[in-house]
C-alpha positions in Angstrom: -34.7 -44.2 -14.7 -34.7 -42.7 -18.4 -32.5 -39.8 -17.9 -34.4 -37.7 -20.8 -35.1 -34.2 -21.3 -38.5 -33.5 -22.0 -40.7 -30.0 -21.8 -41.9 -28.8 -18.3 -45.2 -29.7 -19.8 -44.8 -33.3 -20.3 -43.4 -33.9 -16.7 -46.4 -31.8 -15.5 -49.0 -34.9 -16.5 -46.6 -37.7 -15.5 -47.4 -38.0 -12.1 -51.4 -38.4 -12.8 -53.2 -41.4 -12.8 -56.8 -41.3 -14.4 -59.6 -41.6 -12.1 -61.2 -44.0 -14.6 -58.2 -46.2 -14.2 -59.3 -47.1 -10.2 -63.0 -46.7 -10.1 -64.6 -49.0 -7.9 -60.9 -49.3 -6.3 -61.6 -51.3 -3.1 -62.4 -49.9 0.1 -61.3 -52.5 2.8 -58.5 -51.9 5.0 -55.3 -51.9 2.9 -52.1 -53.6 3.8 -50.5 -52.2 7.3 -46.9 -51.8 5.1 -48.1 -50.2 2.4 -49.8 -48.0 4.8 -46.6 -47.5 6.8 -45.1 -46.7 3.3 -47.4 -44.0 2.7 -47.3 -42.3 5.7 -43.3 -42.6 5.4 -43.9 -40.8 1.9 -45.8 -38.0 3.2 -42.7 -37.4 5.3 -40.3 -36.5 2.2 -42.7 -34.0 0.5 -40.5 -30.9 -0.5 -37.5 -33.7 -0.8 -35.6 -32.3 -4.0 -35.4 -33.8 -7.2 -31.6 -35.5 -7.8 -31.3 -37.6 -10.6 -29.8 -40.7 -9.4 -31.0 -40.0 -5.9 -31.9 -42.6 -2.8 -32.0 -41.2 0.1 -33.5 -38.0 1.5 -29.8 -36.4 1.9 -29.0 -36.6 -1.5 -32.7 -35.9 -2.9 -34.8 -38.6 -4.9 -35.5 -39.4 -8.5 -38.6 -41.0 -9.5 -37.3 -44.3 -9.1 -34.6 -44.0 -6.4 -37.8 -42.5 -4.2 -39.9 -45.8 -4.9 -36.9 -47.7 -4.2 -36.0 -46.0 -0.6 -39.5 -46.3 0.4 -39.4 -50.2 -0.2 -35.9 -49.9 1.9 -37.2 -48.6 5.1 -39.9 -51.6 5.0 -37.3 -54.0 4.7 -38.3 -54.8 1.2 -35.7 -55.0 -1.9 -36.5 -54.1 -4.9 -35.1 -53.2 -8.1 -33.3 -49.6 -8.1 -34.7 -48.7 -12.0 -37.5 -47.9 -13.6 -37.4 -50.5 -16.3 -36.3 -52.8 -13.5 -39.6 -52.1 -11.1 -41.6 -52.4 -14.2 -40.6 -56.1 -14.9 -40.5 -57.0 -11.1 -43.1 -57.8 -8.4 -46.8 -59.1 -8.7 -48.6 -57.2 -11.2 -52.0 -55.7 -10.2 -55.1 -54.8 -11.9 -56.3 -51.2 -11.2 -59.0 -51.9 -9.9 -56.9 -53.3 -7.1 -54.4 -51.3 -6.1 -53.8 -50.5 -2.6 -51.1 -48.1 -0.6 -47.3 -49.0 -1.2 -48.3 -50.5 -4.9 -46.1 -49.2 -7.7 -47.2 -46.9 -11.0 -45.2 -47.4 -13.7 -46.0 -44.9 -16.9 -44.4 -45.2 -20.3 -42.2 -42.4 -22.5 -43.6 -41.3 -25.7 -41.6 -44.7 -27.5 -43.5 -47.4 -24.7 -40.4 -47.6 -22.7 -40.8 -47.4 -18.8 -39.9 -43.9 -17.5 -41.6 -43.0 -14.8 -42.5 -44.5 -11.1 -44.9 -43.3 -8.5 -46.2 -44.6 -5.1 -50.1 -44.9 -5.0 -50.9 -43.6 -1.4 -54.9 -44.5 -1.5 -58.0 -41.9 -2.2 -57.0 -41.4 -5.7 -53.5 -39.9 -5.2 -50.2 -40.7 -5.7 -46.5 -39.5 -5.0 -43.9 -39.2 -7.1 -40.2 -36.8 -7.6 -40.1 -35.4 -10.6 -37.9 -32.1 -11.6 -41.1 -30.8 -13.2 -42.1 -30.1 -9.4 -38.7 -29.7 -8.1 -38.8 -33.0 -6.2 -41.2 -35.2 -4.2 -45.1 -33.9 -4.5 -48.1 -35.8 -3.8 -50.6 -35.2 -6.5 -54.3 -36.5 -7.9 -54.7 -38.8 -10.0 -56.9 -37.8 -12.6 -55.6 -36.9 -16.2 -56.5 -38.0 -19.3 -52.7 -37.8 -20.2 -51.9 -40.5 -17.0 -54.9 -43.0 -18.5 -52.9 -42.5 -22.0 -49.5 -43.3 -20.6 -49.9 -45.6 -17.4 -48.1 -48.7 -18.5 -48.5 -51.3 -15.4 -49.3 -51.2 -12.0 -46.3 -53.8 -9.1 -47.2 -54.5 -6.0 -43.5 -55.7 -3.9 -45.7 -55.8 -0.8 -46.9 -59.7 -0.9 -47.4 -60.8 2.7 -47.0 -58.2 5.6 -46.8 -60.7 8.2 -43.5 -61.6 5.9 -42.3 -58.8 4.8 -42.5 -56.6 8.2 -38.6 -57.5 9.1 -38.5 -55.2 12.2 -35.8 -56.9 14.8 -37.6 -59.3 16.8 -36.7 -60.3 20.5 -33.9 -62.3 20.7 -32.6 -64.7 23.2 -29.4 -63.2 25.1 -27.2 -66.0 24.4 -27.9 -65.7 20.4 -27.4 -61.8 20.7 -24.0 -62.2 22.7 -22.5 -64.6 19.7 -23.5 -62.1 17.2 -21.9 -59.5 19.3 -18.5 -61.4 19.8 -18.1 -62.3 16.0 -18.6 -58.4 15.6 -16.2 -57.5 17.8 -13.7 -59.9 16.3 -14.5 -59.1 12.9 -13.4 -55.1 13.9 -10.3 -56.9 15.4 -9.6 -58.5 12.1 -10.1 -55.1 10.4 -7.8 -53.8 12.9 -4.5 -55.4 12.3 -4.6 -54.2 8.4 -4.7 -50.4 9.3 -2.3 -49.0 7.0 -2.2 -51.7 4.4 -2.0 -49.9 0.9 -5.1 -49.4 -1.7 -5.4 -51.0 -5.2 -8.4 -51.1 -7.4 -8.3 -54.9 -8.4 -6.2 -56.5 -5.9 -6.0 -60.4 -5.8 -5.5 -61.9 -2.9 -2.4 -62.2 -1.0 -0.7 -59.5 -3.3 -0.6 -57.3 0.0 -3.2 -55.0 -1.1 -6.5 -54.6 -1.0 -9.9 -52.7 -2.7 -12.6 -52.0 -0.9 -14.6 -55.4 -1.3 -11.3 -57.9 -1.2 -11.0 -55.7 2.1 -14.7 -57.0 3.3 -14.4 -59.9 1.8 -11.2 -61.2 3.2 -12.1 -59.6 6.8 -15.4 -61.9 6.6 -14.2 -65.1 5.6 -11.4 -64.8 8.1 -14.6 -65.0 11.2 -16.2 -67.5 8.8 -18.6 -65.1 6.9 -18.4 -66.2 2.9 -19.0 -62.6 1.2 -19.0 -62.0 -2.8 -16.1 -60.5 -4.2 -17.4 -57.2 -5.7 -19.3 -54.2 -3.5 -21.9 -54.2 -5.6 -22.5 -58.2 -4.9 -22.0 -57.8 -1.4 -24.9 -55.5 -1.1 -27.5 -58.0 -2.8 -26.7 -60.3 0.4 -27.9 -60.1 4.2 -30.8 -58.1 5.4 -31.6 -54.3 5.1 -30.6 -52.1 8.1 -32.4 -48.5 8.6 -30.1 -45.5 8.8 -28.7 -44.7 11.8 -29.2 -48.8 12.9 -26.4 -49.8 12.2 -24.4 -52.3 14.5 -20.6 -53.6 14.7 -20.1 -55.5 11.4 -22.7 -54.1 9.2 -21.8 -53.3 5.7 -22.4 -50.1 4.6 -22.5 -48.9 0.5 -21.9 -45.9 -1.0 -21.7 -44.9 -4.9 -18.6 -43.4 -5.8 -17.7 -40.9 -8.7 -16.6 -43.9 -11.3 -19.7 -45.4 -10.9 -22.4 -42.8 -10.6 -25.2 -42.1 -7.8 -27.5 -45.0 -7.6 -25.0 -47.6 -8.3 -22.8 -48.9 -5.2 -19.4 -48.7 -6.2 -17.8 -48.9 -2.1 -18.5 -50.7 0.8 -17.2 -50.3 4.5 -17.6 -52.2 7.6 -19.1 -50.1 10.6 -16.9 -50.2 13.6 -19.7 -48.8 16.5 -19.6 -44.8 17.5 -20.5 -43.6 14.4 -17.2 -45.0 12.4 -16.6 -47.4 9.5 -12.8 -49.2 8.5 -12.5 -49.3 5.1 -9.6 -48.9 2.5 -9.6 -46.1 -0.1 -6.9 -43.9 -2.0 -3.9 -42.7 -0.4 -4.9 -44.0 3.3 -5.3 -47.7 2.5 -7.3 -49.3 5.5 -8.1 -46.4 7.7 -11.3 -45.5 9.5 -13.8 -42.7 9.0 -16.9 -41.5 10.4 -19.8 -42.0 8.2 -21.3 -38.3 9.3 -18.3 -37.0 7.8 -19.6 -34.8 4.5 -17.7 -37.7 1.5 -19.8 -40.6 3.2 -23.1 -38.6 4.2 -23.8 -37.8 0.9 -22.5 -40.9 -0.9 -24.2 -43.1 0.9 -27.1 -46.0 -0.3 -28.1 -48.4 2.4 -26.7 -50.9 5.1 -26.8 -55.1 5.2 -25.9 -56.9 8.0 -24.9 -60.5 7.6 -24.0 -61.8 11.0 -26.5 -63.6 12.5 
């Protein structure tokens, strides 16, 4: 998102769609997601507004709300504004349905502002105008002026519902093993010191070398960096989390919204990862640093 200061006036129209934009909108049952999307939304009204915020313990920004949303579907999708604007199918007005994405332009054309359209003409959106996620109509002749171009990420529910499906006990007792080594592996580096950058072999380790090297030792191939490593596997809900499960955070170098850590959770609410003075050391992820830093989960074993 645009981080620009504007007058309380200007953020007061942003959230609006014009009615004339979705007349004749129509009225057959709309996607079950983008339903489940919605009501999900309606959830975080009174959420603050944070700039760079995803997640309901930090607060939202207009774009980290759209994004989290899209998370607790299952669904990845870019984390800015200009981002969500060039991603996606784009729809028509006339066709938008729950879960699709409003985009609305600054005063230059640029792509500043995103909102989720929730059906019968209204939308929601955090904005610090209203001190954080509203739901609001969409009728303004400032919206119809601004609206730049209407996403929808939600393509195929049948496809995109990703809720865990049944799965045979023999499959789920592999995955479990490979966790449980993987924590093993973790395990045996307790202690070993931290360094931002390490290679390989050099008897340290960062926090993604850490991952990485864990990973590959079960046979998992991982990307080197933390913020690679979280563009791979599939989404996990908070508080869903199983043994072996990456979990991302953003750190202070790298600003909210943009993972800068990663750790592997180790079951009972604690992760192993290496940071600082502790090297590879565990933590529990309801402990105040990780709570609030926190930006999502992948899992990648299968």
């Amino acid at each position: 998102m645009i981080n620009v200061r504007r007058p309380t006036f200007f953020w007061s129209f942003v959230v609006l769609l014009a009615v004339s934009l979705i007349v004749n909108v129509p009225t057959g049952e709309a996607q079950s997601v983008g339903d489940a999307m919605a009501r999900e939304a309606k959830t975080l009204i009174g959420t603050p507004y944070q700039f760079g915020g995803t997640n309901p313990s930090q607060g939202f920004d207009a774009s980290g709300l759209i994004y989290y949303l899209h998370q607790q579907q299952g669904i990845t999708i870019p984390r800015t504004v200009r981002d969500q604007a060039r991603g996606g199918q784009t729809i028509s007005v006339s066709n938008l349905q729950p879960g699709d994405v409003l985009i609305f332009k600054d005063s230059r054309g640029n792509p500043s502002i995103s909102a989720l359209y929730m059906g019968n003409r209204q939308a929601i959106a955090s904005l610090p105008s209203t001190n954080g996620v509203r739901l609001h109509s969409v009728n303004t002749n400032w919206a119809r002026e601004h609206f730049l171009v209407a996403k929808r990420y939600i393509n195929n529910p049948a496809v995109q519902d990703q809720s865990p499906s049944r799965e045979v006990p023999a499959a789920h007792d592999k995955a479990s093993n490979l966790a449980d080594n993987i924590i093993r592996t973790a395990e045996k580096y307790l202690g070993t010191p931290y360094r931002y950058g390490a290679k390989p072999g050099s008897g340290y380790f960062d926090c993604s070398l850490f991952t990485q090297t864990v990973f590959a030792e079960n046979g998992i191939q991982l990307p080197r960096s933390s913020r690679q490593q979280s563009q791979v596997g599939t989404y996990v809900r908070w508080g869903e989390w199983e043994k072996g499960d990456l979990l991302f955070f953003w750190t202070r170098s790298t600003g909210e919204g943009n993972v800068g850590h990663v750790a592997i959770y180790a079951g009972d609410g604690k992760i192993i990862h290496t940071w600082g003075s502790p090297g590879v050391t565990y933590d529990r992820i309801t402990d105040r640093t990780w709570r609030e830093t926190y930006m999502g989960a992948k899992r990648v074993i299968r």
